[in-house]
Structures are given as structure tokens and as C-alpha cells.
DSSP file (Angstrom, degrees, kcal/mol; ACC not computed):
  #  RESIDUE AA STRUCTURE BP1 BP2  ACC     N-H-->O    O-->H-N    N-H-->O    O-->H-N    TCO  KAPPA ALPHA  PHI   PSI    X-CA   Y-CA   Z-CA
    1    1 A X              0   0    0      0, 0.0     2,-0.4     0, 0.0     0, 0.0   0.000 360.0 360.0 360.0 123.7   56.8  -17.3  -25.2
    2    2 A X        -     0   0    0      1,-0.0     2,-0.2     3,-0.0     3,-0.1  -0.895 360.0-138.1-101.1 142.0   53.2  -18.5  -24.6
    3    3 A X        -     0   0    0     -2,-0.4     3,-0.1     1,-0.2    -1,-0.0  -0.683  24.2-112.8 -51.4 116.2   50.7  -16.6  -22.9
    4    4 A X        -     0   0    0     -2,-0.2     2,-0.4     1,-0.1    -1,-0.2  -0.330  50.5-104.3 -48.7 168.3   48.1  -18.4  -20.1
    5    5 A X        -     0   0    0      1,-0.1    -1,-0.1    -3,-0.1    -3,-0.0  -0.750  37.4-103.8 -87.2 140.8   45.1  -18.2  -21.8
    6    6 A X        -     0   0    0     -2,-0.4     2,-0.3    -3,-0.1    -1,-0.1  -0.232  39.6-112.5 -52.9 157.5   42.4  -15.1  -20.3
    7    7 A X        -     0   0    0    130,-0.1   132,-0.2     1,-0.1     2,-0.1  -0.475  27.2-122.2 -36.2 153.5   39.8  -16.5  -18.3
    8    8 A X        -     0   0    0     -2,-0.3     2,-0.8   130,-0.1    -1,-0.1  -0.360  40.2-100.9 -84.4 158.7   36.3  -16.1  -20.1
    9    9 A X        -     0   0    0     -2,-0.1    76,-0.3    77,-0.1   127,-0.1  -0.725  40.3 -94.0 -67.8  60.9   33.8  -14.2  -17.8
   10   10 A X        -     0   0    0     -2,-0.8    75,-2.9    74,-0.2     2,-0.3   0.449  46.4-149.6 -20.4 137.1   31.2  -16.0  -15.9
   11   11 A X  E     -A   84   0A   0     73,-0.2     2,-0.4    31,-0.1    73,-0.2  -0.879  15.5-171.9-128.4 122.9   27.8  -16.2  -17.8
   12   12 A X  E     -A   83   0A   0     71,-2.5    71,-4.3    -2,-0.3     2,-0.6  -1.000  12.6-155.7-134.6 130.5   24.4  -16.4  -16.6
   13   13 A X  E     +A   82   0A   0     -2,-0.4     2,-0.3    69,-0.2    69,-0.2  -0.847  23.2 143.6-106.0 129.4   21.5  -16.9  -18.9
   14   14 A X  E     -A   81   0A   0     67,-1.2    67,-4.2    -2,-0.6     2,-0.3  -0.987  36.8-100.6-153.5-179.8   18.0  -16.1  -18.6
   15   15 A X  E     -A   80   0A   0     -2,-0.3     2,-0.5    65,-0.3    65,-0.2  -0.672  23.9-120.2 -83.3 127.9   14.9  -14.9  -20.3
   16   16 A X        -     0   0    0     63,-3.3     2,-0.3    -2,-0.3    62,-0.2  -0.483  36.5-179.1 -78.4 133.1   13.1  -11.8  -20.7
   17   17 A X    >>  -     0   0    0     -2,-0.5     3,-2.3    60,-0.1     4,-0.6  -0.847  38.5-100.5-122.4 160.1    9.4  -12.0  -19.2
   18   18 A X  G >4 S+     0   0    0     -2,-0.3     3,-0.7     1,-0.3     7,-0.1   0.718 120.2  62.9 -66.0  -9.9    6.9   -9.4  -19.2
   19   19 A X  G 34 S+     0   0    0      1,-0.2    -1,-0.3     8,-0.0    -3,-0.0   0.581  97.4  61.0 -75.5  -2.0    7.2   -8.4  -16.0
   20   20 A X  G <4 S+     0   0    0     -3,-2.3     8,-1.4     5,-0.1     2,-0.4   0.430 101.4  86.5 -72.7 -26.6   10.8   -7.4  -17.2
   21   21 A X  B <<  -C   27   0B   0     -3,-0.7     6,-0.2    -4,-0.6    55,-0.0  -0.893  69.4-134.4-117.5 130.6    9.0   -5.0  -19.7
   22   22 A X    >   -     0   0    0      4,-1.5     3,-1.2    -2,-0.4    -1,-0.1   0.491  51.2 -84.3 -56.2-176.3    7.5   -1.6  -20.1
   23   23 A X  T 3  S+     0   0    0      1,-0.2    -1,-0.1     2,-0.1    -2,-0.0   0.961 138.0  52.1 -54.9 -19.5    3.8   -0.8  -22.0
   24   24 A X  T 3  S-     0   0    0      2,-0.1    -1,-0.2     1,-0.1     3,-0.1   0.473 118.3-115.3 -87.0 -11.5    5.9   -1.0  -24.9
   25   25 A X  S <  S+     0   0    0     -3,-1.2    52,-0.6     1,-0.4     2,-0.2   0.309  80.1 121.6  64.7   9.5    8.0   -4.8  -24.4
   26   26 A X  B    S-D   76   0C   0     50,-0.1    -4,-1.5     1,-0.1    -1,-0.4  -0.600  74.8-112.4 -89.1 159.1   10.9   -3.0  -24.1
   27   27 A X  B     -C   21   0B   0     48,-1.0     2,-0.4    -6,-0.2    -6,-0.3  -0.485  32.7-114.4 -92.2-170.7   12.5   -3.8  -20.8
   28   28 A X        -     0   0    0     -8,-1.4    -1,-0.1     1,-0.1    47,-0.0  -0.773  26.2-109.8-117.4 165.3   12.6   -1.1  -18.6
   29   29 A X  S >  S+     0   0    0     -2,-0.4     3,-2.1     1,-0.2     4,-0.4   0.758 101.8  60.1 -52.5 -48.2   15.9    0.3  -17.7
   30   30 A X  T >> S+     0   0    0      1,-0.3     4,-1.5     2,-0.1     3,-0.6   0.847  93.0  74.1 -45.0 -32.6   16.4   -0.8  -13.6
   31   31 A X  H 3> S+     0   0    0      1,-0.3     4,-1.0     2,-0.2    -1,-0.3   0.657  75.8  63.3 -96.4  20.3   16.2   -4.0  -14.5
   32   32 A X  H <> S+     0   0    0     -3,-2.1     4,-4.7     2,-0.2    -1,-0.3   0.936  98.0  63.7 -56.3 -44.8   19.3   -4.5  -16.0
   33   33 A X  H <>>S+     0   0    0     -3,-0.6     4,-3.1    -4,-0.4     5,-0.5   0.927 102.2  50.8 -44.7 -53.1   20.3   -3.8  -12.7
   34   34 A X  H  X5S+     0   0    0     -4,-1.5     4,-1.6     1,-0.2    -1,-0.3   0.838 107.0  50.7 -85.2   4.4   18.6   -6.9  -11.6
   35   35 A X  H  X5S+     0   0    0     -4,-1.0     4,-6.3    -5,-0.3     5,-0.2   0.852 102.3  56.5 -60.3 -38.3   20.0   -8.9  -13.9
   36   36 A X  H  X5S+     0   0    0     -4,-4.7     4,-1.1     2,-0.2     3,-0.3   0.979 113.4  46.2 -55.1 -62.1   23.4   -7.8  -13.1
   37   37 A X  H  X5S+     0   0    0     -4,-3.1     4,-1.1     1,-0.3    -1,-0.2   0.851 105.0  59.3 -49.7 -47.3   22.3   -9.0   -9.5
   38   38 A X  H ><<S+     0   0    0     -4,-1.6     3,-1.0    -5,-0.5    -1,-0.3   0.987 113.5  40.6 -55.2 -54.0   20.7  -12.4  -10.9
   39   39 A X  H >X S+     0   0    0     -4,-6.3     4,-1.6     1,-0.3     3,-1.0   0.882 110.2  57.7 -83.4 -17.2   24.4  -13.2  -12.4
   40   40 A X  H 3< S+     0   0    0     -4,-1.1    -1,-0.3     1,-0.3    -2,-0.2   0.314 107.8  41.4 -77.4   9.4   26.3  -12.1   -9.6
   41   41 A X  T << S+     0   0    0     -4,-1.1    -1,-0.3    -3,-1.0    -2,-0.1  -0.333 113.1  56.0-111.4  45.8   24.9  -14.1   -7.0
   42   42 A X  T <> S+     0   0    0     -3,-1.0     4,-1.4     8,-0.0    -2,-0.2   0.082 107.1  50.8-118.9 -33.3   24.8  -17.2   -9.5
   43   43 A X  H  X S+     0   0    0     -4,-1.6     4,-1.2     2,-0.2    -3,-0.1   0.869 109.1  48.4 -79.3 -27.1   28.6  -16.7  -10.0
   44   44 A X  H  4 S+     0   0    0      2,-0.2    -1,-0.2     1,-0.2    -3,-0.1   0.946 115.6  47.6 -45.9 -42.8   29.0  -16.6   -5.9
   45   45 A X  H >4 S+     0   0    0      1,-0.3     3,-0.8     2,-0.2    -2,-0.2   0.775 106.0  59.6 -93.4 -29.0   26.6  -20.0   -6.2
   46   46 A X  H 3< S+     0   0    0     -4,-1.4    -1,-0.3     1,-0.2    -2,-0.2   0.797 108.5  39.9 -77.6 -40.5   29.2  -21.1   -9.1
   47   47 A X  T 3< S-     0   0    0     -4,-1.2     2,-0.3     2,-0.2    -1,-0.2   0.072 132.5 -88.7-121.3  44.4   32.6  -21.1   -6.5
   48   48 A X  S <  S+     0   0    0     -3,-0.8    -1,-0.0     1,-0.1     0, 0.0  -0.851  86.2 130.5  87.3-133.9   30.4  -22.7   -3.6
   49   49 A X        -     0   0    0     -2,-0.3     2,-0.6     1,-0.2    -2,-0.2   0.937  32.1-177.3  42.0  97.3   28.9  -19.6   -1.8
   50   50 A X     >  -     0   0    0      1,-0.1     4,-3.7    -5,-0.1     5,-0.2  -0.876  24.0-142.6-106.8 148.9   25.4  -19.1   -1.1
   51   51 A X  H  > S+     0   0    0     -2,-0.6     4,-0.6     2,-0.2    -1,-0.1   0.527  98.4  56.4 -94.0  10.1   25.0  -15.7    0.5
   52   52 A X  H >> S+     0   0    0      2,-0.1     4,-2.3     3,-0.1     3,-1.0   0.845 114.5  47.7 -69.6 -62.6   22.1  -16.8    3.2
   53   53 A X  H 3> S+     0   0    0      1,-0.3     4,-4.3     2,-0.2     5,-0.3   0.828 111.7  41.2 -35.9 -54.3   24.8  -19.1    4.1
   54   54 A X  H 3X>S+     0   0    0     -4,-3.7     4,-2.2     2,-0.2     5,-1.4   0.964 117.2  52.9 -57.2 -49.9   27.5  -16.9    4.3
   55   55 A X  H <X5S+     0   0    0     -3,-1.0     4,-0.5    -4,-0.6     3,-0.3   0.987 115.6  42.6 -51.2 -67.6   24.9  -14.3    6.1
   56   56 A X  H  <5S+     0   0    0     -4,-2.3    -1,-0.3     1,-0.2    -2,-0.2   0.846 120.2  38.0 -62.6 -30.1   24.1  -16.9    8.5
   57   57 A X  H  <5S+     0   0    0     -4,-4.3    -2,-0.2    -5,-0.2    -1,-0.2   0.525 133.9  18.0 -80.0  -6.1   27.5  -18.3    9.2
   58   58 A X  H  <5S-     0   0    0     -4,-2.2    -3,-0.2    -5,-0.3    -2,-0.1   0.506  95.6-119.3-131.7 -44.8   29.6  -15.3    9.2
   59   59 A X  S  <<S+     0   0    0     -5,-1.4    61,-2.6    -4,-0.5     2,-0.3   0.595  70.4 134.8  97.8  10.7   27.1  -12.2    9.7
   60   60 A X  E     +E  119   0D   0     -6,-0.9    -1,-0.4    59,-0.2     2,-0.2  -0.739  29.3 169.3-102.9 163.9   28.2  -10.8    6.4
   61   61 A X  E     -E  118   0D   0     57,-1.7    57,-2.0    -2,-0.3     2,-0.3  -0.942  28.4-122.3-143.9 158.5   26.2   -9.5    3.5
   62   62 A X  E     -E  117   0D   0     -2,-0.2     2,-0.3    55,-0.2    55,-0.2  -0.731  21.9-161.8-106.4 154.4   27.2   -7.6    0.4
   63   63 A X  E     -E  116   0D   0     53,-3.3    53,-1.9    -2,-0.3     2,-0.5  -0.923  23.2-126.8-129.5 144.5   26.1   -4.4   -0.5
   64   64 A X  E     +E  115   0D   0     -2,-0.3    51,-0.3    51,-0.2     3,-0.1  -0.885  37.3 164.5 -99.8 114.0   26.0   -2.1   -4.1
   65   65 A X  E     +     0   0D   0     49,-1.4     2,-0.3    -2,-0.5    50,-0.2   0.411  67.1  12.9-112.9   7.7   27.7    0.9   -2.6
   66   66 A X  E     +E  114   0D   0     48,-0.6    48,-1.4     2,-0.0     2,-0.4  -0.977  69.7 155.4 177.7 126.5   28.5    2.4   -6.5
   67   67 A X  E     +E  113   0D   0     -2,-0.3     2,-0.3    46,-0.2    46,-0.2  -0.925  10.6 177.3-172.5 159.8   27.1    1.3   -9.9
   68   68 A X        -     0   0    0     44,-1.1     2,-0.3    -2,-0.4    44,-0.1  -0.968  10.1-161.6-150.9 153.8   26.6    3.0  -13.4
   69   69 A X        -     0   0    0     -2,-0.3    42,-0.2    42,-0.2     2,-0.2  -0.997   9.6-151.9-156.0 153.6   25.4    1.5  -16.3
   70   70 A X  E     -I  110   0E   0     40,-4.5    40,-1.0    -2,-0.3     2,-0.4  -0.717  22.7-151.3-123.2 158.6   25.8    2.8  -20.2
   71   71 A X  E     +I  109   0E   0     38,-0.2    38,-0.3    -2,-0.2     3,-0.1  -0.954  26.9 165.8-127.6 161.3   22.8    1.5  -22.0
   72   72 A X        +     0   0    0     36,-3.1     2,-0.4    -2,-0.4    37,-0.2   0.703  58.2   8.4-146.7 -29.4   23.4    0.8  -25.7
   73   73 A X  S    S-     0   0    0     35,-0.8    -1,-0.3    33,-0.1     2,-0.2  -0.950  77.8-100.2-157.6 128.9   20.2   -1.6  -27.5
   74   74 A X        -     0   0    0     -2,-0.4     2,-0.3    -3,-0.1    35,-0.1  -0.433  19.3-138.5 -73.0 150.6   17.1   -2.7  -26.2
   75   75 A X        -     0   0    0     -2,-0.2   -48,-1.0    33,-0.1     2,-0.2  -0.539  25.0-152.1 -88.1 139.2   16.1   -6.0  -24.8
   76   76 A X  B >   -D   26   0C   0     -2,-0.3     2,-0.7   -50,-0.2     3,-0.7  -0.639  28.6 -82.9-106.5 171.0   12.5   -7.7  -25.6
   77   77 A X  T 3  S+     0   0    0    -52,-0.6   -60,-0.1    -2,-0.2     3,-0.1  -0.600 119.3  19.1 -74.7 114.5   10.0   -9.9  -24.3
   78   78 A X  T 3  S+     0   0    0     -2,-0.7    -1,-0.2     1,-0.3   -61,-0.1   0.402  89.3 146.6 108.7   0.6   11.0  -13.3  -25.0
   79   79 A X    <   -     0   0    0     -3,-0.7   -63,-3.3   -64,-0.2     2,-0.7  -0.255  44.9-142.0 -67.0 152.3   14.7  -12.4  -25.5
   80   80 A X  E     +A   15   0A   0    -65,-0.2     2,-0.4    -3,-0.1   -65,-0.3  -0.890  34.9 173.2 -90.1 122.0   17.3  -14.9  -24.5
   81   81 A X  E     -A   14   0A   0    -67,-4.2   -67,-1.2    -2,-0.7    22,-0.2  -0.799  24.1-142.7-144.7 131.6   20.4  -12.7  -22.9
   82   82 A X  E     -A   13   0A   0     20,-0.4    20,-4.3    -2,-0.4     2,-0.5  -0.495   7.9-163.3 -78.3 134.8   23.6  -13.5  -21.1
   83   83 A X  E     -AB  12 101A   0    -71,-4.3   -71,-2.5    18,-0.2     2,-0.4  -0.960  11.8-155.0-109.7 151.2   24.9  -11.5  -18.5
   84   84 A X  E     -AB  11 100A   0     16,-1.0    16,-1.0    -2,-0.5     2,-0.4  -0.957   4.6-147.4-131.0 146.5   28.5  -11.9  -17.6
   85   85 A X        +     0   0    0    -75,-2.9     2,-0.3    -2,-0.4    14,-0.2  -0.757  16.5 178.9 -96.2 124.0   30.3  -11.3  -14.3
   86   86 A X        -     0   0    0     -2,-0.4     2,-0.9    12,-0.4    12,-0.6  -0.989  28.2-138.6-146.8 155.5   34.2  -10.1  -14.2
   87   87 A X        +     0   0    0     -2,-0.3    51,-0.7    10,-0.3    10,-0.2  -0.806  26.9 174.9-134.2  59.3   35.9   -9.3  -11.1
   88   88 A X        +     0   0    0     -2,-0.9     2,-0.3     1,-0.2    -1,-0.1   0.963  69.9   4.6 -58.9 -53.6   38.1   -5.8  -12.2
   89   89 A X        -     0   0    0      7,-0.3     7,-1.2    -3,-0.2     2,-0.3  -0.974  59.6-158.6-150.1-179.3   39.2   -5.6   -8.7
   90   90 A X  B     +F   95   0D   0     -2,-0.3     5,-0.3     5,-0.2     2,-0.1  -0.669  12.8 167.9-157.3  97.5   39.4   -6.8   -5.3
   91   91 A X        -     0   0    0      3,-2.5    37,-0.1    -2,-0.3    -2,-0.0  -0.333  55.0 -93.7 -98.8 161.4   40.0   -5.5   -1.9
   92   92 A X  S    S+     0   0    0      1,-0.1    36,-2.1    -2,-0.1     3,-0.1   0.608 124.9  11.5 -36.7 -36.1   39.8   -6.5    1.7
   93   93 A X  S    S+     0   0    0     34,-0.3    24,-0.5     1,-0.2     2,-0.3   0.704 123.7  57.1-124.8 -84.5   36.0   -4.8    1.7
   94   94 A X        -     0   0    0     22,-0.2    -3,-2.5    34,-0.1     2,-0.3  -0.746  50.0-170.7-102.4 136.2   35.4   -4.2   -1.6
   95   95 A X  E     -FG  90 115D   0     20,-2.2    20,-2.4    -2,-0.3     2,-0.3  -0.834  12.3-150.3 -98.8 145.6   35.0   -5.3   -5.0
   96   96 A X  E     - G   0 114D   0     -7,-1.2    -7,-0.3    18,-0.3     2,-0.2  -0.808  20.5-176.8-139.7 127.2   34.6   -4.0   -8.5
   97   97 A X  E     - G   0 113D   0     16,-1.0    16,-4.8    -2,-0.3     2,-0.6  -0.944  16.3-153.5-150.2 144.4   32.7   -6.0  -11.0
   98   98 A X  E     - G   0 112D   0    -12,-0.6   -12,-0.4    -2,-0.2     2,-0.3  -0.949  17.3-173.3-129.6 131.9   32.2   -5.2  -14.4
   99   99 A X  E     - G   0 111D   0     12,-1.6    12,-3.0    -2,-0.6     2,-0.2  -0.873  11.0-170.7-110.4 148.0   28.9   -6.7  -15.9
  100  100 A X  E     -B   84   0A   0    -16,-1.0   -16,-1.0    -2,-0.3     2,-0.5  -0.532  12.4-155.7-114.5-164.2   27.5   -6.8  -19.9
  101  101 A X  E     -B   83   0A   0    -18,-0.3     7,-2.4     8,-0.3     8,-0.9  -0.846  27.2-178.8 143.2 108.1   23.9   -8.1  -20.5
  102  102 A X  E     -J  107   0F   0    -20,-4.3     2,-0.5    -2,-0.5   -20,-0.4  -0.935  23.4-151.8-123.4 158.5   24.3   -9.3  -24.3
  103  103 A X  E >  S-J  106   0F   0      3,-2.5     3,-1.2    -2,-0.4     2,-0.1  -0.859  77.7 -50.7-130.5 113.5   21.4  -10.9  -26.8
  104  104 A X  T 3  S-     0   0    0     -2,-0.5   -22,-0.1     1,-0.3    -1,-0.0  -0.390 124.6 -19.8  81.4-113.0   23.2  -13.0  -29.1
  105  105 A X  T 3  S+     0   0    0     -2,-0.1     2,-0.4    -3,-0.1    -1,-0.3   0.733 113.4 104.9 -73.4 -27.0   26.2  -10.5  -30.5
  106  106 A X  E <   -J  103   0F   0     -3,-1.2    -3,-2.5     1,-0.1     2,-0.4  -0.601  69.1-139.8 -64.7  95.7   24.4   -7.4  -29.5
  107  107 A X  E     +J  102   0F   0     -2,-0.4    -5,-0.2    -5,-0.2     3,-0.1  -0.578  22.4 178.5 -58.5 104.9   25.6   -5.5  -26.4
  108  108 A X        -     0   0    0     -7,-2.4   -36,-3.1    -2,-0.4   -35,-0.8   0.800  58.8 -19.0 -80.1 -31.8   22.6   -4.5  -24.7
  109  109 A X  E     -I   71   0E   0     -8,-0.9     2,-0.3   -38,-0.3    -8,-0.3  -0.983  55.1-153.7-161.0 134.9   24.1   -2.7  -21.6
  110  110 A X  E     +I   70   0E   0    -40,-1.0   -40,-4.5    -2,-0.3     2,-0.2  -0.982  17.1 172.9-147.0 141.4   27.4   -2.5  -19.5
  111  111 A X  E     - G   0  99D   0    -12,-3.0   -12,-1.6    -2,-0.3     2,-0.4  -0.678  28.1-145.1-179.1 156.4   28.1   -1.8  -16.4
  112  112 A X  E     + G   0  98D   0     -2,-0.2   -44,-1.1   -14,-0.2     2,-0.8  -0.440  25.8 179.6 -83.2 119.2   30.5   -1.4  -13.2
  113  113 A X  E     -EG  67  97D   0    -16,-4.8   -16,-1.0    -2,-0.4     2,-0.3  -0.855  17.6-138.2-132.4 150.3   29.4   -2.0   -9.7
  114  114 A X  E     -EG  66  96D   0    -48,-1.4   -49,-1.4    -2,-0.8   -48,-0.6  -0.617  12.7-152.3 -88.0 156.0   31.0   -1.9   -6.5
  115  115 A X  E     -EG  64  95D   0    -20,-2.4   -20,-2.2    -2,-0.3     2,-0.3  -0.991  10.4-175.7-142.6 111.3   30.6   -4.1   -3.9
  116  116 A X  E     -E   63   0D   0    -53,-1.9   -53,-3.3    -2,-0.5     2,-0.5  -0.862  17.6-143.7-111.7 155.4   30.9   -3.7   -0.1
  117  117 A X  E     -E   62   0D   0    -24,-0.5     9,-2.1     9,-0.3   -55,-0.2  -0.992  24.2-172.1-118.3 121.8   30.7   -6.4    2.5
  118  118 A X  E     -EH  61 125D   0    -57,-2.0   -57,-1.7    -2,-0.5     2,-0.2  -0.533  34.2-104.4-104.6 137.7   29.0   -5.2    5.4
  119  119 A X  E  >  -E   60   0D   0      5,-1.5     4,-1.3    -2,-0.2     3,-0.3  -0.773  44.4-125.2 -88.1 134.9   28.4   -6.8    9.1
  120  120 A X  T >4 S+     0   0    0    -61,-2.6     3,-1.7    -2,-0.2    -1,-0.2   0.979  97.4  41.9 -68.5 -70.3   24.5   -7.8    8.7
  121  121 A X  T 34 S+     0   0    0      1,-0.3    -1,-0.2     2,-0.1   -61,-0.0   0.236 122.4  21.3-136.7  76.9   23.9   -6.0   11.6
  122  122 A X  T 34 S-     0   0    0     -3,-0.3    -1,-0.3     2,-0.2    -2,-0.2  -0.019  89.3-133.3-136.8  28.1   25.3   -2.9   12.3
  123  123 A X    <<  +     0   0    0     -3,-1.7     2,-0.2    -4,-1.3    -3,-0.1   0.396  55.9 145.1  24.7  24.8   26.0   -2.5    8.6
  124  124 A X        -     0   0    0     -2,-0.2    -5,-1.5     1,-0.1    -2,-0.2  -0.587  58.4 -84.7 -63.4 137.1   29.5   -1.4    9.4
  125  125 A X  B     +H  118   0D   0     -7,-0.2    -7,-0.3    -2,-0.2     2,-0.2   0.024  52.8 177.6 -56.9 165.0   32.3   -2.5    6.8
  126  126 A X        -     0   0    0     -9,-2.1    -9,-0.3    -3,-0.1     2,-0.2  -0.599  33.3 -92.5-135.8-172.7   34.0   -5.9    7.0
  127  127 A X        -     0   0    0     -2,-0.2     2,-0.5    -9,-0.1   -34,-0.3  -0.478  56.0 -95.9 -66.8 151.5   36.4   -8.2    5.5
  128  128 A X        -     0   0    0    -36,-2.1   -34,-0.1    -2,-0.2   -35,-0.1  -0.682  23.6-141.2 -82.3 132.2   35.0  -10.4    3.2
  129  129 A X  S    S+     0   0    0     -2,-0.5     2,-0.4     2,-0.0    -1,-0.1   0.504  83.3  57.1 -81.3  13.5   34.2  -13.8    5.1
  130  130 A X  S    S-     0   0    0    -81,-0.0     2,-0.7     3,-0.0    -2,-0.1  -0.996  75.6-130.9-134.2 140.2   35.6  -15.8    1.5
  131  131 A X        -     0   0    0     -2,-0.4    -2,-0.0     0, 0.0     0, 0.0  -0.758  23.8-122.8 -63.2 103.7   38.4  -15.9   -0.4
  132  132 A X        -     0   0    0     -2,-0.7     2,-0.2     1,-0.1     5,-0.0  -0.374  26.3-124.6 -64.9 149.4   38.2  -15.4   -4.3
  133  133 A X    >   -     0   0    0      1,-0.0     3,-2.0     4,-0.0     4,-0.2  -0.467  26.6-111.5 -98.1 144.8   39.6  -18.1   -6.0
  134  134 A X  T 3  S+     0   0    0      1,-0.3     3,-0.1    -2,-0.2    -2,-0.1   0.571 120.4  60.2 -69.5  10.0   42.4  -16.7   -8.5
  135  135 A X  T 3  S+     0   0    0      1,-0.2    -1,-0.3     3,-0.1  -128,-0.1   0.776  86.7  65.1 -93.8 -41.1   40.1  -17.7  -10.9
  136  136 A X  S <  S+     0   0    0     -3,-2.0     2,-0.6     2,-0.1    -2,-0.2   0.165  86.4  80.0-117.1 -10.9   37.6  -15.7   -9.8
  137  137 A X  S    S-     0   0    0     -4,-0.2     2,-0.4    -3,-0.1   -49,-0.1  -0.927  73.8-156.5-105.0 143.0   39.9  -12.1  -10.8
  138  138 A X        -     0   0    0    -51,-0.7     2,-0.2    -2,-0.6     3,-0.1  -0.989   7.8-127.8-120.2 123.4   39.4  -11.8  -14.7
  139  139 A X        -     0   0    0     -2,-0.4   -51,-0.1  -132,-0.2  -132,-0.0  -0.437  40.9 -87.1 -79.5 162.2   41.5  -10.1  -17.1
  140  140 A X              0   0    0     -2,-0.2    -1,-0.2     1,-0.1  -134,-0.0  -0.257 360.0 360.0 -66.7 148.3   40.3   -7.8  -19.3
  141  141 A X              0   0    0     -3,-0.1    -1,-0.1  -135,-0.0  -135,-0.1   0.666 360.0 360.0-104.4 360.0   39.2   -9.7  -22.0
């Protein structure tokens, strides 16, 4: 019996700059968080979705209602580091995504956040105005 093969995570690459970094060049801890952000709305931009669009055609926006994040090695100035996106689960509302922030082999950071979609404004809960492509749920890898 063959097994499909997993999906891989979605991957977003970027750079560390100084403004990403403390007196020290280390980066400072939040801004994993915006990295995590930086690859989740590049993986939206990756299965068509830009979220002005969506904001403007629909009235939704997504929201971080839950996140935690384990830190494990620091990141430098000048580092290259991938963050990857995975999709744990996925509800009418809400979403679970579990991001890592790596430099080369080295697991810098992990962490889960939740995801509400919100009416832009009365910031009451919605549906989500897209469908995820079944590609778009990842199994653990």
C-alpha cells in the first residue's frame, strides 16, 4: 500500500535587519511574532488572497485571538531564516496554524496561533469569506 505523499509546509524566506535586533544583534523576542505574520499573509498571497482585497470585498479581516511561542536559538543580524506555515486546523471562524522560524537546520522558534475572522466593522465573528484549498490543511510532518 502506498501512502500520498505529506504536503511540505509553506515557506517564506527573509532576512534579519537591524531593526529586527536588540543592542546586542540578537533579535528581540516579538518579532518572531512578526515574522510568523510576514509568512502567513504570503501563504494567503500564495493560494490567490490578498487580505485588503478580501477586507474590501467581503468586510472580513483576520485576527490572532491565541498564540504562544517556545523559543529555542537565537537569530542574528544578517541571518537568512525560513518561516513555515501549517494549517493544524480549520473551522468555520477559526484556524490553528502552527509556524517554525528556522536558520539553515537550527530551529530558532515555534509556535501556534489562532486565527479568527472577524466582520471589519463590528469585529463580531464570521465565516471565513475563502475556502482553503485541501492543500492548504497540512499533516503533521
Amino acid at each position: 500500500m502506498t501512502l500520498p505523499p505529506v504536503p511540505s509546509p509553506y515557506m517564506h524566506t527573509l532576512r534579519v535587519y537591524w531593526e529586527d535586533t536588540d543592542a546586542g544583534g540578537v533579535v528581540f523576542y516579538a518579532n518572531y511574532l512578526k515574522f510568523f505574520e510576514r509568512a502567513r499573509t504570503e501563504w494567503l498571497r500564495s493560494l490567490g488572497h490578498s487580505q485588503q482585497r478580501l477586507r474590501d470585498e467581503t468586510g472580513a479581516i483576520f485576527v490572532v485571538s491565541d498564540t504562544t511561542v517556545r523559543y529555542l536559538s537565537s537569530a542574528r543580524l544578517d541571518d537568512c531564516l525560513r518561516v513555515t506555515v501549517v494549517v493544524r486546523e480549520a473551522g468555520r471562524a477559526t484556524m490553528v496554524i502552527e509556524q517554525q522560524a528556522w536558520r539553515g537546520n537550527v530551529l530558532l522558534a515555534e509556535g501556534t496561533i489562532r486565527i479568527a475572522c472577524v466582520d471589519a466593522a463590528s469585529l463580531r465573528p464570521r465565516r471565513f469569506p475563502i475556502t482553503l484549498p485541501e492543500s492548504g490543511l497540512h499533516a503533521s510532518p
